[in-house]
C-alpha positions as CSV (number, residue, x, y, z in Angstrom):
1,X,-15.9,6.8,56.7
2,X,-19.2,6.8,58.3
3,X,-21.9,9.2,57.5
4,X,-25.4,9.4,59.1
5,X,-28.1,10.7,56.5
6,X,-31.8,10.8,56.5
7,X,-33.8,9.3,53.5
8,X,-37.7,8.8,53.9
9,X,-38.3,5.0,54.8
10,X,-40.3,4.1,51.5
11,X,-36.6,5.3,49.4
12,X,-34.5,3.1,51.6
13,X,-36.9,0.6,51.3
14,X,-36.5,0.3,47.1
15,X,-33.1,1.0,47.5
16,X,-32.7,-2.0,49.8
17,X,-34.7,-4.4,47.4
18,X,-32.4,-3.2,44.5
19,X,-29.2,-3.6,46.6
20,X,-30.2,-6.8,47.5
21,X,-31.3,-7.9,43.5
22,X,-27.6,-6.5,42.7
23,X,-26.1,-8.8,45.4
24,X,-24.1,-5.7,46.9
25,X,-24.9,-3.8,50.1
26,X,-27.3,-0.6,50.8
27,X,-24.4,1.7,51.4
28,X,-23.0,0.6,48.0
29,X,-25.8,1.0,46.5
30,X,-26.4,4.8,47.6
31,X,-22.3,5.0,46.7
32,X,-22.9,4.2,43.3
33,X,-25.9,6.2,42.9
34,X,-24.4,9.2,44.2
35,X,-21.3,8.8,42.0
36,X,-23.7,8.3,39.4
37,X,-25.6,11.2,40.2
38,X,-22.3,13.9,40.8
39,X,-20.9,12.9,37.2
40,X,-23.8,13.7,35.4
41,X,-24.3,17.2,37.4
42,X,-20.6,17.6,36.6
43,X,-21.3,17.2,32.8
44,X,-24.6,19.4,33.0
45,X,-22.2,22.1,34.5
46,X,-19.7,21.3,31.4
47,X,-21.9,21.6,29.2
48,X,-23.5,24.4,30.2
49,X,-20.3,26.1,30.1
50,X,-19.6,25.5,27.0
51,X,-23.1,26.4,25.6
52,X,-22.8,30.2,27.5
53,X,-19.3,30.4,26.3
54,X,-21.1,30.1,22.5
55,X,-24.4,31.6,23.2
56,X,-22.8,35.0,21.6
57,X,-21.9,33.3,18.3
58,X,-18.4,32.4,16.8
59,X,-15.8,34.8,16.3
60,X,-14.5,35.8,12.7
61,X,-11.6,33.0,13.2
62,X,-13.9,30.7,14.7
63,X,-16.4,31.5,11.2
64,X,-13.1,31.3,9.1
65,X,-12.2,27.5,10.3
66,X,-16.5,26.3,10.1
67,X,-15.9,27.7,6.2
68,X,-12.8,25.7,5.7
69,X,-14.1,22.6,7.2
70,X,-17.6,22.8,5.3
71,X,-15.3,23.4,2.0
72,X,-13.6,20.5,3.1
73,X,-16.2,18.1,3.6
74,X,-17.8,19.3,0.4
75,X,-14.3,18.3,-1.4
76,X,-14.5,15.0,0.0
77,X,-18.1,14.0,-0.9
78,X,-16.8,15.0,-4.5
79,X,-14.0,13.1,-4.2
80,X,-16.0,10.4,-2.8
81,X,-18.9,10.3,-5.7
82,X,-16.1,10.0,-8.5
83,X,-14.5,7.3,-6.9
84,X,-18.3,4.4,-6.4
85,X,-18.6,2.3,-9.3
């Protein structure tokens, strides 16, 4: 599909000396770097998500399970330390 955009000359201009280093076209180029571009937008969205969704802290199950695993990992360091010579 063909799009028209506008880009200020001096951006097409590096874009094109790039495309050209990477042996693929312009358009491919600007492909790429819009792919490039929506995935990490996508991930800064993600994580964001996730971040609000623990801004308020961890629930008393949520606290339960971080004490089990902590107690867990302590086990195995000790478990660990008696077993190197």
């Amino acid at each position: 599909m063909i799009q028209e955009i506008s880009i200020p000359d001096s951006l097409y201009e590096q874009a094109s000396n790039l495309a050209q280093e990477m042996q693929i076209s312009p358009s491919d180029l600007f492909s790429l770097a819009l792919e490039e571009y929506l995935h990490r937008h996508h991930s800064q969205k993600l994580l964001q998500s996730i971040n609000d969704a623990y801004a308020d802290g961890l629930d008393d199950s949520e606290q339960a399970m971080l004490e089990g695993m902590r107690r867990h990992q302590r086990q195995l360091r000790v478990v660990d330390r008696s077993t190197t010579p």
